[in-house]
N, C-alpha and C positions, 0 to 999 in steps of 0.2 A: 471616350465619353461613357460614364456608369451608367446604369441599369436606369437610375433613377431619374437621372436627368432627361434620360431618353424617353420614357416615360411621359414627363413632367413635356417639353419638348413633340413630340407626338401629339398631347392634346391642345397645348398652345397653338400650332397651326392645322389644327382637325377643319377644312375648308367645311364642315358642316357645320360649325359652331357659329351661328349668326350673330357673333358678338365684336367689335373692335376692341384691338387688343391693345392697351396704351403703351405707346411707349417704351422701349427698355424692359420690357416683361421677360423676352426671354435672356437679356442680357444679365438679369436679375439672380432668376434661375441658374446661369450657368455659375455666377461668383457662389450662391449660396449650396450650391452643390461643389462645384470646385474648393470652398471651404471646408465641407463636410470632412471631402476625400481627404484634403490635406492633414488631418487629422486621425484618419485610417478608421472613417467612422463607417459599420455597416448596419444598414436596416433591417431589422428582423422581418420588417414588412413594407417591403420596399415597393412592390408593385401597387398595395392599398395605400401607405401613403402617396406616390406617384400622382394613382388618378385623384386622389381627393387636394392632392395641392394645386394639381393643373386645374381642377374645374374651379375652386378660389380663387386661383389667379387669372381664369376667362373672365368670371363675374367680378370681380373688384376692378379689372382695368378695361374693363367697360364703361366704366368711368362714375360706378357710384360713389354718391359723398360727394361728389365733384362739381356740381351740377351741370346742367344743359345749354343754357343761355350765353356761354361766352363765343363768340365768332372764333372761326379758326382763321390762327394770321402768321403769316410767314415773319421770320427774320427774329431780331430782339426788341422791338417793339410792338406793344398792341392796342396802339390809336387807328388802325384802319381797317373795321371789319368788310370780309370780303362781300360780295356781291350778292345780294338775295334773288335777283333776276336767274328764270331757270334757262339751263341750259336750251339751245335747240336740239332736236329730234333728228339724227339725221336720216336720210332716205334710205340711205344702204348702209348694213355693218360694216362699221370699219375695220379696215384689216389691219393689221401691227405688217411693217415693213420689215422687208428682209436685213437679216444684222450681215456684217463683213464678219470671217472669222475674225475672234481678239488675236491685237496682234502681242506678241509673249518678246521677251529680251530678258538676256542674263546679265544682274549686275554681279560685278565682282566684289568683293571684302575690300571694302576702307576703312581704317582705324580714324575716322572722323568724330574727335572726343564731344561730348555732350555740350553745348553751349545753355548754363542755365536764364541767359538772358532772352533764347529762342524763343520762349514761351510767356517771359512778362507780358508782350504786348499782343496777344495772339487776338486776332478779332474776333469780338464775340465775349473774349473776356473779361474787358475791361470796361471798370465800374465810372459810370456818367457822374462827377461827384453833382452835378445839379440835382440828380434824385435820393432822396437818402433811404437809409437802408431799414427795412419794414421792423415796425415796434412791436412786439408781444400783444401791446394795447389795444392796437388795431386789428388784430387776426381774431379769424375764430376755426379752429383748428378740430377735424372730426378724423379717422381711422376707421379702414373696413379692412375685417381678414376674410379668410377662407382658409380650410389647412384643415387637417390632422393625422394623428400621429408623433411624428418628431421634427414637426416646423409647421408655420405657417405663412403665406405671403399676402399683402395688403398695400396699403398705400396710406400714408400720410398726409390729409390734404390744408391747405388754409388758405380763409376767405377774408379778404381787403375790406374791413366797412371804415375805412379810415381814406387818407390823402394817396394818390402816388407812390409807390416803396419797391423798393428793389430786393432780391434776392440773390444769390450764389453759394455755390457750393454741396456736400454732403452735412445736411445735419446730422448730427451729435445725439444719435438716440438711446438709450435704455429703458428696458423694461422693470417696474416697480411690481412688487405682489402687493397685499393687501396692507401690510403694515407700512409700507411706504420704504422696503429696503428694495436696493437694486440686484435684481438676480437676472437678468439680461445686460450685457456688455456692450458698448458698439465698437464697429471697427475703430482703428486707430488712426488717425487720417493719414494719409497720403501726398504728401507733400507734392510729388513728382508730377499728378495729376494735373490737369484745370479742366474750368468749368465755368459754362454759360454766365453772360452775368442777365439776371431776367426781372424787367421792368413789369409792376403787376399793377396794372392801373384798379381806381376806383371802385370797389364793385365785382374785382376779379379774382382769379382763382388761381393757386399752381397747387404739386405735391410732388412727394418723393415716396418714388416706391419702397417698399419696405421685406424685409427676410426675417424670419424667427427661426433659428435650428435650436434644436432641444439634440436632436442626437448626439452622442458622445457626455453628454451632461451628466452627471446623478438629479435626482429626483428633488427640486428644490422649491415648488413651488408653481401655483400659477400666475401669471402676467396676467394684471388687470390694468394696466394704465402704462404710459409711455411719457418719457420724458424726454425733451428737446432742446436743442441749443440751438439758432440761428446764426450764432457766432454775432464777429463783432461787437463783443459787448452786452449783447441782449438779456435780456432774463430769461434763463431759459422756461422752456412753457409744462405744462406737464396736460392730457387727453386720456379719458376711459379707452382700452384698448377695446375696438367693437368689434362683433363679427357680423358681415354681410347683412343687411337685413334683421339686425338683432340689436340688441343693448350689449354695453359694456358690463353689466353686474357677472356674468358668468366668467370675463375673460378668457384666456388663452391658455386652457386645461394643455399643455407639451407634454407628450410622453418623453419616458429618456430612459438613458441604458443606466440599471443600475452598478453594472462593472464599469461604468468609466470614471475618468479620472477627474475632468471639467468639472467647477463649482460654481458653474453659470451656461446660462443659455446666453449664445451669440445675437447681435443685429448689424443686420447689414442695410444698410440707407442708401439709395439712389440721388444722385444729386434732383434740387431743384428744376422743376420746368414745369410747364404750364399743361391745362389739360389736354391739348392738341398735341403735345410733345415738343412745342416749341421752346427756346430759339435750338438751332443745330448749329455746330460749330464746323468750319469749315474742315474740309479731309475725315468727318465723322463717316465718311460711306466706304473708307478703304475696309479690303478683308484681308487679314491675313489668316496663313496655316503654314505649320509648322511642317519641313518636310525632311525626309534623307539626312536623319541627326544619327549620331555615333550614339550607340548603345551601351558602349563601356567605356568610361576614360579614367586614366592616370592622374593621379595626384602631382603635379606642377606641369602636367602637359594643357594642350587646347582640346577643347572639345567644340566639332566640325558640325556644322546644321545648314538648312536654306530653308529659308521663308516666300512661299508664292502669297503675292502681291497682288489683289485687284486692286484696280486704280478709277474702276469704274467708268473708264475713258476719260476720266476728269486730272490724271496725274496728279504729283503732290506738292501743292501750294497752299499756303507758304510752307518750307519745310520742318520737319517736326523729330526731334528726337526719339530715341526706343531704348528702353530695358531690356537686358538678358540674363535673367539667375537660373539658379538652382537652386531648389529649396527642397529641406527634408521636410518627411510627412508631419514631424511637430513644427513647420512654418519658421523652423533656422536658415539664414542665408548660408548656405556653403562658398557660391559664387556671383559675380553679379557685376556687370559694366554697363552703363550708359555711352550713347556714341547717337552722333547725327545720319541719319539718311545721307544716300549719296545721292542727293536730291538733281545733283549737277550731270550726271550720270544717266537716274530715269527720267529725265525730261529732255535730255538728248535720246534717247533711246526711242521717243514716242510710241511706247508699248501700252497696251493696256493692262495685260497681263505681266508680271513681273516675277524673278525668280531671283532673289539678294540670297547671295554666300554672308554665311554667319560666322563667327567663330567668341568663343568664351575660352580665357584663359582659367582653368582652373587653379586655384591656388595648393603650393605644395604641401600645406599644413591642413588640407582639406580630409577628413575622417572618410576612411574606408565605407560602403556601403550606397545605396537606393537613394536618388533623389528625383525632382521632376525639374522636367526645362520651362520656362516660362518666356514667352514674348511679350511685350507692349509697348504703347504709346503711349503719351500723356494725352491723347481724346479717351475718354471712357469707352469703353464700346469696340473702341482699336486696338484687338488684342487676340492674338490665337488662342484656340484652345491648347491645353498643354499636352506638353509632346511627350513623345511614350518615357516609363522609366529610364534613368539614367544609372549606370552602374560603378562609383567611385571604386577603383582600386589604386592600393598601394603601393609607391616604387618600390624598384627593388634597394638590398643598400647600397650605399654609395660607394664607388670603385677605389681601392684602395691603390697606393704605389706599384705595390707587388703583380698588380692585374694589369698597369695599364703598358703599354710601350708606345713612346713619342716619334713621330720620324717626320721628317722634311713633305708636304705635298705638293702639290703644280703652284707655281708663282708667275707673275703678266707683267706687262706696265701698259700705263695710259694716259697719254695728255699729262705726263712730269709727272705721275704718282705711280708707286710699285706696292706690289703686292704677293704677301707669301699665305700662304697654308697651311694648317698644322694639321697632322691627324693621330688621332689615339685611337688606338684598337686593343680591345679586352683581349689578352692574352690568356686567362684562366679558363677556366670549364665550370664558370658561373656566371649568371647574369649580374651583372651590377648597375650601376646609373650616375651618370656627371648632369650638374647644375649651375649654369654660374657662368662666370669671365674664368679665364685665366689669367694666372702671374706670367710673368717676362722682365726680360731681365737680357738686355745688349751684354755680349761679354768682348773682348778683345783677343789674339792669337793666342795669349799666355792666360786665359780662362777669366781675366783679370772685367767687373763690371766695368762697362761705358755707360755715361748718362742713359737714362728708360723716363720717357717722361706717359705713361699708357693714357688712352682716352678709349673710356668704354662705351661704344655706342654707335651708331652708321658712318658710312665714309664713303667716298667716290667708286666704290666698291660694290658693297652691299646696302640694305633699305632699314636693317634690322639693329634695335636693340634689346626684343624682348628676349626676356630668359624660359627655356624649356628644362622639363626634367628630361634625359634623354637618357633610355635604356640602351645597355652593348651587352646584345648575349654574346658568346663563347666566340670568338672571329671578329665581333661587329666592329664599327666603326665609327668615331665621331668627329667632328673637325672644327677648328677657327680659323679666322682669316686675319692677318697685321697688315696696315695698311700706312702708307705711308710719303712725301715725295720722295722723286730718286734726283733730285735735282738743287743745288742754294739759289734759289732767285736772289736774294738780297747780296750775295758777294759772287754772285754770277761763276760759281764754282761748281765741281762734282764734289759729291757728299763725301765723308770716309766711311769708312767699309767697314762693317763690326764683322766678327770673323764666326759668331755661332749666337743662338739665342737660347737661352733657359728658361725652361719652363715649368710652370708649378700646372697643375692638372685642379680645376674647381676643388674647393676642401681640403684641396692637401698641403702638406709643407713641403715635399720631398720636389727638391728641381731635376729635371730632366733635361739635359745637352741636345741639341738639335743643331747640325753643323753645316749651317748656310749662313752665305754671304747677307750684310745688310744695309744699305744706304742710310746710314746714321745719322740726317738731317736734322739742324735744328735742336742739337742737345736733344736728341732721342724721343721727340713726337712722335705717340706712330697711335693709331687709329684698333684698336682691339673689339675684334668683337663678340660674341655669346657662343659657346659651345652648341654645336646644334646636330642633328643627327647626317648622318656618311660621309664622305670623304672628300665630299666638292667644296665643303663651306658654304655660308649662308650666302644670301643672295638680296 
């Protein structure tokens, strides 16, 4: 976490600010700083704008513009305001009961791929067609910032004088200067995300919190107005940009760096929700952090991480997908896999504390150099902060004929299936690197091919089909595994025997002899799997 954030963060929970702080204020914070960095932006006055952002963002999500009179009500509806009866006094303070230590459990790494149907129907998010979705016509829409410097934070609010209307999502905002060109951008949405769907009765109020970064930008301009899109079809709306307790005629003077490169200031948009912060989606209360990640990795290798999990005591129901990239400081994907929680796993486990083994496959085409790791969920809010730098470097090249020597390794059988080993070991006095499958190739006593019919991928064997880049310094070692029956069920027979197997090493053309025996089932099925690093074979 940067200077600024920290800052920013420090006075958002200053326990002397007698202010309520609404909502996603500091989750706000963290994306419009976490954008900055992404950008490799630094503030020449980082600590002055700091506090002049935080104390904006105390007083705006205090809830002015907002107003006062709506009830605070639990869930996605707000036909039933709470209880005006005061509480009772009780006689003696009450004490907070003693906690059990949380109890912690390790999950292991599942490659459980991403189902994007988990999330169509996640409650909370899904839109009642009996209400329909709120009109431009019916709002009336005000903005309070706070800020200076190189950003500002506020809120976006609007007020129902119309029927019943619903809401969701992040709108769609940019900032207009005075001619009416757009010189603020907004994010780009996010597809991966969801979001509340939020019924705004008669009368009622929601907003979306708001980010203005100018840092990194050239000099383009002040924001005096905002414009919006509700989606759906809407017209979008356009609101004087105000500050706190002021009028919109001055708008949003941004400082910005005259050496950067950006030709726009950024906006970052909070989704829709009401002025109490409701509705909350369910699993919104997990925390994660990023822990014990690998600080250098290879180009076609994994890159190794864990994520501690609170669960809040509440475990994860129902269960939710997660993102893992890499992303360089201009905001390029280098790497990036979607995959399910092993939901089935921490709710056996009944831990409350959780600690999930990660892994990202880096791709081998991935450029040398700096990126960051990212975590999330599709809840907003459900997301680490990002984990320290990451260091891509480059394999080394690829092992030529001349470097590699092929020789026979330990082979088993099991329940009618047999299995051999191969191992190559870097012969030269340089580092090299193998990728891939290899070729094969059945040959007969007189050197003569036998049918080869190869299947690239797991077997009764090993679990594995993914490919690694795998280095062999001077000595090292790499291996596969053929797999295969040693037995014909169909003509109730012993196999015949191929008398050596050929081998092509990843990339190469050049076949190398390997002279073991082979049970030749089946016109030469046999089970091949991925080169992987030493001499046992995958698993």
């Amino acid at each position: 976490m940067d200077d600024l954030e920290r800052a920013l963060r420090d006075v958002l929970t200053d326990e002397r600010l007698d202010v309520p702080l609404r909502s996603g204020a500091a989750q706000l914070v963290h994306e419009g700083v976490r954008r900055r960095s992404r950008h490799r932006v630094v503030a020449a006055t980082g600590s002055a704008v700091g506090a002049l952002l935080a104390i904006g963002a105390a007083a705006v999500f205090a809830g002015g513009g907002l107003g006062d009179s709506e009830s605070v009500v639990p869930g996605g509806d707000d036909h039933s305001p709470t209880s005006s009866t005061p509480a009772p006094t009780p006689s003696t303070p009450p004490t907070k009961p003693a906690q059990p230590p949380a109890s912690t459990a390790e999950i292991a790494w599942s490659n459980l791929p991403d189902s994007a149907a988990a999330m169509q129907h996640y409650p909370g998010t899904v839109a009642d067609p009996s209400v329909p979705w709120c009109d431009p016509t019916q709002l009336t829409a005000t903005t309070a910032f706070q800020g200076g410097g190189g950003g500002a934070i506020g809120s976006l609010a609007v007020h129902n004088g119309g029927a019943e209307c619903a809401l969701q999502g992040e709108p769609s905002v940019a900032g207009l200067d005075r001619s009416g060109h757009v010189i603020a951008l907004p994010r780009p949405t996010d597809t991966f995300r969801v979001h509340p769907w939020v019924r705004v009765r008669a009368g009622g109020d929601a907003a979306s919190s708001l980010s203005l970064s100018g840092l990194g930008a050239r000099c383009v301009g002040t924001v005096v107005a905002l414009r919006f899109d509700l989606g759906h079809g809407a017209t979008p709306m356009t609101v004087p940009a105000t500050r706190a307790g002021g009028t919109g005629s001055a708008g949003l003077p941004l400082t910005c760096d005259q050496g950067g490169t950006a030709m726009q200031y950024d906006v970052i948009a909070g989704e829709w929700l009401r002025r109490n912060g409701t509705p909350r989606l369910k699993n919104s209360g997990l925390e994660p952090t990023i822990l014990d990640q690998d600080r250098t990795v290879m180009a076609g290798s994994v890159l190794h991480f864990r994520v501690a999990l609170s669960t809040v005591g509440g475990g994860v129901d129902p269960c939710i997908p997660f993102r893992e990239q890499l992303v360089t400081a201009a905001g390029s994907l280098v790497a990036g896999e979607d995959h399910m929680l092993d939901c089935q796993a921490i709710s056996g486990s009944g831990a409350s504390q959780l600690t999930l083994d990660m892994q990202l496959r880096v791709p081998s085409t991935a450029p040398a150099g700096d990126v960051q790791l990212r975590w999330e969920t599709p809840i907003v809010g459900v997301q680490a902060d990002d984990g320290a730098t990451v260091t891509v470097t480059a394999a080394p090249p690829q092992c030529t004929a001349a470097q590699l020597n092929v020789s026979p390794g330990r082979s088993g059988v099991g329940l009618g299936n047999y299995v051999q080993y191969v191992i190559l070991t870097n012969t030269s006095g340089r580092d090299c690197s193998l990728r891939g499958f290899p070729g094969v190739q059945f040959v007969n006593g007189a050197g003569q091919p036998l049918p080869t019919r190869p299947h690239h991928g797991s077997s009764y064997f090993w679990g594995t089909d993914q490919i690694s880049s795998i280095v062999l310094a001077p000595g090292g070692r790499a291996s596969f595994g053929l797999a295969g029956s040693d037995y014909d069920n169909v003509h109730q027979r012993a196999c015949p025997q191929a008398a050596g197997i050929k081998v092509i090493p990843p990339g190469l053309t050049t076949q190398q002899l390997v002279s073991v025996t082979w049970p030749d089932c089946y016109r030469g099925r046999v089970d091949v799997s991925p080169v992987v690093a030493g001499r046992h074979g995958p698993r």
